[in-house]
C-alpha positions in Angstrom: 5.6 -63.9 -3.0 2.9 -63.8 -6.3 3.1 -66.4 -8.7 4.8 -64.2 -10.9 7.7 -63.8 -8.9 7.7 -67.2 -7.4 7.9 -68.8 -11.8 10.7 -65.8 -12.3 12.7 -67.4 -9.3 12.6 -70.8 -10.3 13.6 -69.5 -14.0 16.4 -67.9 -12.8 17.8 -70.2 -10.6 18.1 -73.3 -13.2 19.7 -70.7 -15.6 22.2 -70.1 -12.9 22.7 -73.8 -12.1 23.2 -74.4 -15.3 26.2 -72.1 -16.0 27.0 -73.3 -12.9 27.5 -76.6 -14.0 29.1 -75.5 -17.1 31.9 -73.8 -15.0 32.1 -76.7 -12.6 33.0 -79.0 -15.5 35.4 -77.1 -17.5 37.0 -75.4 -14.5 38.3 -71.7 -16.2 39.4 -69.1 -13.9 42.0 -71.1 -12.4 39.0 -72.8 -10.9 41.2 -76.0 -10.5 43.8 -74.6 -8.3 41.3 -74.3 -5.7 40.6 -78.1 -5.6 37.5 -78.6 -3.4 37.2 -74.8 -1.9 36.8 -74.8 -6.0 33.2 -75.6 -5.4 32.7 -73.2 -2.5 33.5 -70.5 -4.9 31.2 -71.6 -7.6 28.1 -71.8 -5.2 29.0 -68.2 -4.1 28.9 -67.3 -7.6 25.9 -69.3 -8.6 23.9 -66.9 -5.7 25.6 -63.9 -6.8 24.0 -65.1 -10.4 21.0 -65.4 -9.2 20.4 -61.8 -7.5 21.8 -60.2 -10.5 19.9 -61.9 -12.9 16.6 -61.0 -10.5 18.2 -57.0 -10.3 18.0 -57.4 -14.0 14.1 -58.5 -14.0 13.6 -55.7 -11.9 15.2 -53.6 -14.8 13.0 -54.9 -17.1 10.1 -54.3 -14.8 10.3 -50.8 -13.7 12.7 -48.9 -16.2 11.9 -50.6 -19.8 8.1 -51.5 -19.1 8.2 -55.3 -19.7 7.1 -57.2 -17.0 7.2 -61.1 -16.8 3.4 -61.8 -18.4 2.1 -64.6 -19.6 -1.0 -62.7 -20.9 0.7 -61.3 -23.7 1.3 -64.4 -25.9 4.2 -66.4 -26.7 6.3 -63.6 -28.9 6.3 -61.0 -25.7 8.0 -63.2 -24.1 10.7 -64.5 -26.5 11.1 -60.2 -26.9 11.2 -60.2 -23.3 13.8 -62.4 -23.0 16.0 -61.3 -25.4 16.6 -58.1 -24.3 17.0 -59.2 -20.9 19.9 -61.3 -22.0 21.2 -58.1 -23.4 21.0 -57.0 -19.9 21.7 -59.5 -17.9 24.9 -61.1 -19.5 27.1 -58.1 -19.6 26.2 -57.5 -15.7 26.9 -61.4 -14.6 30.0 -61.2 -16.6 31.1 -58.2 -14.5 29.8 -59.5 -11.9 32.4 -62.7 -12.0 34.9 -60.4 -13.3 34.6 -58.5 -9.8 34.7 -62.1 -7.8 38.0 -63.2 -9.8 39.4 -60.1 -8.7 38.8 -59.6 -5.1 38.6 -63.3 -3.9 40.6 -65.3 -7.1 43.1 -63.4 -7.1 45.2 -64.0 -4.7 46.5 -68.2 -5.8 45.7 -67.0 -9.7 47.6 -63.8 -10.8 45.7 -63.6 -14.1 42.1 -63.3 -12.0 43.3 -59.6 -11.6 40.1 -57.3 -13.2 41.2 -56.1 -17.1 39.4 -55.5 -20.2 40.4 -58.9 -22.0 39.1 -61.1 -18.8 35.8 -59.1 -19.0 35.5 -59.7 -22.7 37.0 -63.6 -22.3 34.2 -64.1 -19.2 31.6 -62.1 -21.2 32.3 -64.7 -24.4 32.0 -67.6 -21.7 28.6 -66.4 -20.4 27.3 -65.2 -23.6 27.8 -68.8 -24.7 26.4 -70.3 -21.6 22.9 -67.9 -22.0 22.8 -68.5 -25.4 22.5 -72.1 -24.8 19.9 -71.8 -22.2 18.2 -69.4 -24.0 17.2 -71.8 -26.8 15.8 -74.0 -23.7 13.8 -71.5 -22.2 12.9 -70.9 -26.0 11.0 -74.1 -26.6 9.9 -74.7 -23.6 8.1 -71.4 -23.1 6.8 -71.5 -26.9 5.6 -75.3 -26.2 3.6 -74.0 -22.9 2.6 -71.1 -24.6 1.0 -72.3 -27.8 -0.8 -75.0 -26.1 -2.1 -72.3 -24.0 -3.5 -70.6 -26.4 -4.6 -73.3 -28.6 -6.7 -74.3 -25.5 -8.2 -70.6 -24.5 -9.0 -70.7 -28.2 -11.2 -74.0 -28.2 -12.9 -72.4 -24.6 -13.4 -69.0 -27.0 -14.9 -70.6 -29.8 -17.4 -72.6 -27.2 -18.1 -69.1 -25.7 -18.8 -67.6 -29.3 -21.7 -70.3 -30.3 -23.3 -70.3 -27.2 -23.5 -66.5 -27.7 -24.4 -66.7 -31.1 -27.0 -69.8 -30.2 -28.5 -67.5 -27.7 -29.0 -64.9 -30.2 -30.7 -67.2 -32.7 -33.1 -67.7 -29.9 -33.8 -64.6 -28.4 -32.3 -62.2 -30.7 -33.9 -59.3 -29.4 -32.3 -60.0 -25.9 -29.9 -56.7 -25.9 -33.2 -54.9 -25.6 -34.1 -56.6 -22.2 -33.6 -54.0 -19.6 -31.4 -56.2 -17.2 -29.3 -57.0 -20.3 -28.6 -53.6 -21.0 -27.9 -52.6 -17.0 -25.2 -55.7 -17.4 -23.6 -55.9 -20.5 -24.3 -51.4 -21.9 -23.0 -49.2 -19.9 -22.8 -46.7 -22.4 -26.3 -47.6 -23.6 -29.2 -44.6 -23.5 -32.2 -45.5 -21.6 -34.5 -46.1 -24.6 -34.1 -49.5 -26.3 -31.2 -50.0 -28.7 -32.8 -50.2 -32.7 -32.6 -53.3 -34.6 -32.0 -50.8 -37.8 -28.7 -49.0 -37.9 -28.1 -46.5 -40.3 -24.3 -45.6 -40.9 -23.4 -42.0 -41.9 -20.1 -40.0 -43.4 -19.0 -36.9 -43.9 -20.5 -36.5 -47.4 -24.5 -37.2 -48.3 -24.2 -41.3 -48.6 -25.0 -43.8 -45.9 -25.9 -47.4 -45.4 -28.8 -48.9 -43.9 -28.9 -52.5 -42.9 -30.3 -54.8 -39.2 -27.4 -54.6 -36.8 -27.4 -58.3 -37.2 -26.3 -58.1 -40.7 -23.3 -56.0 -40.2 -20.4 -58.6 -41.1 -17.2 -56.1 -40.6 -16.3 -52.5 -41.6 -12.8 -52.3 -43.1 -10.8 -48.4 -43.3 -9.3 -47.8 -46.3 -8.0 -44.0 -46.3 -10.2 -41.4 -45.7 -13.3 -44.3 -46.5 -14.2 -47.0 -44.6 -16.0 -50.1 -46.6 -19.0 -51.8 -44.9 -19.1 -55.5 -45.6 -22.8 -56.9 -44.6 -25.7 -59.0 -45.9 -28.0 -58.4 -48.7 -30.9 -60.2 -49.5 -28.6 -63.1 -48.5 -25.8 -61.9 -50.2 -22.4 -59.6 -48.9 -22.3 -56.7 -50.1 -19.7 -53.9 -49.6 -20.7 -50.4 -49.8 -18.3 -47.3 -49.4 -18.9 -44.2 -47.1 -16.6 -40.9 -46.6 -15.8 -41.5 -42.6 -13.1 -43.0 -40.2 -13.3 -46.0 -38.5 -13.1 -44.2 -35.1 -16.0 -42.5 -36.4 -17.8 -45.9 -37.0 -16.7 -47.6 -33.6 -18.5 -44.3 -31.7 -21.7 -44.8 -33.8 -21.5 -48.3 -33.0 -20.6 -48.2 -29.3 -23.6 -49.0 -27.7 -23.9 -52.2 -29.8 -21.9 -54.7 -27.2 -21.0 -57.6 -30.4 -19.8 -54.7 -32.3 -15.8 -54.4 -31.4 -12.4 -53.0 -32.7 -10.3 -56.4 -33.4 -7.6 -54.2 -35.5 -6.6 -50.2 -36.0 -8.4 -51.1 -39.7 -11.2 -53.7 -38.7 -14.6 -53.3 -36.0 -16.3 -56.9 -36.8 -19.4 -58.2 -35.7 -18.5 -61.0 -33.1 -22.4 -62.1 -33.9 -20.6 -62.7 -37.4 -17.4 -64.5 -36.6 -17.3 -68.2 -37.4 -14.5 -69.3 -35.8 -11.3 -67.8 -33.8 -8.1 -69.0 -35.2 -5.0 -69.3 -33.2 -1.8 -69.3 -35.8 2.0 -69.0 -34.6 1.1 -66.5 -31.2 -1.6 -64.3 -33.3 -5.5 -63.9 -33.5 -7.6 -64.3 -36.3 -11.3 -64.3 -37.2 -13.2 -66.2 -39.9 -15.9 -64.2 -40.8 -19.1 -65.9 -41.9 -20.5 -65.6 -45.7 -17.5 -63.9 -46.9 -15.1 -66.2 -45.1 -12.5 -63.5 -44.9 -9.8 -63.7 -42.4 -9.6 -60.5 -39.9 -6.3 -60.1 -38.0 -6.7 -59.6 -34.1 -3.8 -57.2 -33.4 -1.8 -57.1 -29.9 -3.3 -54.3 -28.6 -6.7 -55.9 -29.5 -6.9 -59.1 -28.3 -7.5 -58.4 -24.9 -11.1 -56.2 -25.9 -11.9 -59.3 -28.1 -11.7 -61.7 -26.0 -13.1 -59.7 -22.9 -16.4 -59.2 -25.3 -16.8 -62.9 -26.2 -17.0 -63.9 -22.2 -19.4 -60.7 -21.3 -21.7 -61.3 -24.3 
């Protein structure tokens, strides 16, 4: 059993101990007529809990796509969850509708299966989820943020000691080994210092690769932020910002961090970590560029190769 499946276990089986518990001490169902065989029936249905909450992670696996990940950041998860309480409570409630009725039934009339002791069981365990839901909650967004915060601090190391090494050879990315390790989609010939930027129409912009700060879409343009005798300057060219991150390919530091941004990682002062989401400071303009979802994995995979 993976690591995956080993944390989704223990998960589920404090969830189910818990509602256990909660039906142990308020004793509905005619629970109490039972006297001690009472607490033969709750175990059965505390491991009938358990496999159909782990039928439901298997749900939420294979037919909706959402896998237990801990890779995906702290509002997956709380997504994740949700919607597996959608699933899951209805199908426990059943569940212990279908126990009353073929094994309760017969000292408590009322166990018989019917629509109002479905929806008086489903109330019941909708109440009993909710409240370990808001445990879960916490205690996953506690784990998760200080995650984060910590990968963060070991991404921001990883950026200056890129950025130092730059500084001190920063015509490394034309060393051959370099470019067998970190370009795969490099040409043989050595990458040009120079880059010049082209649209559809007649303009362009010229500028050393290490100056590029960002390039931002906007429409049908894309504006190019990027240093200027010292200075940012933004100019405007007729292109997409597809057409940008192709010119811009072979340039490893050069990377997509949102549908509308490709930044400069040589560029980026600092990675920000704020409530689950990304964001870079950019040096000399100090502008804030979000990371998106979808991005944050090709981010962080080009600060630890570069």
């Amino acid at each position: 059993m993976n690591n995956s499946w080993q944390e989704i276990l223990r998960v589920r089986v404090v969830s189910c101990a818990f509602v256990t518990l909660a039906l142990a001490t308020f004793k509905p169902f005619g629970l109490e007529v039972w006297q001690w065989q009472a607490y033969v029936h709750l175990f059965n249905i505390f491991v009938l809990g358990v496999i159909v909450c782990l039928l439901s992670d298997l749900v939420m696996k294979y037919i909706l796509r959402m896998p237990m990940s801990k890779d995906q950041g702290v509002d997956y998860i709380i997504r994740r969850n949700l919607r597996f309480q959608f699933i899951n409570t209805p199908l426990v409630a059943l569940m212990i509708c279908l126990y009353r009725h073929f094994v309760l039934s017969n000292k408590v009339e009322s166990n018989q299966f019917s629509f109002s002791n479905f929806v008086g069981t489903l109330l019941i365990i909708a109440f009993c989820s909710f409240a370990i839901g808001l445990y879960w909650r916490f205690k996953y967004r506690s784990r998760y943020l200080a995650a984060e915060l910590e990968e963060t601090q070991i991404l921001n190391e990883q950026l200056q000691k890129m950025q130092l090494a730059n500084v001190d050879s920063p015509n490394e990315y034309h060393d051959e080994n370099f470019a067998e390790q970190k370009l795969t989609a490099m040409p043989s010939s050595q990458l040009p210092t120079n880059i010049k930027l082209t649209g559809t129409t007649n303009d362009n912009v010229s500028m050393e690769i290490s100056n590029l700060l960002y390039i931002e879409a906007v429409g049908n343009y894309v504006k190019v932020f990027h240093l200027y005798d010292g200075k940012v300057r933004t100019d405007m060219i007729r292109a997409t910002s597809k057409q940008m991150e192709d010119d811009l390919h072979d340039y490893p530091m050069v990377v997509r961090c949102h549908r509308a941004f490709i930044v400069n990682l040589q560029q980026v002062e600092q990675i920000v970590s704020k409530s689950g989401s990304m964001q870079l400071l950019i040096k000399h303009s100090h502008d804030y560029l979000p990371v998106s979802r979808s991005n944050v994995t090709q981010v962080k995979e080009s600060i630890k190769r570069l």
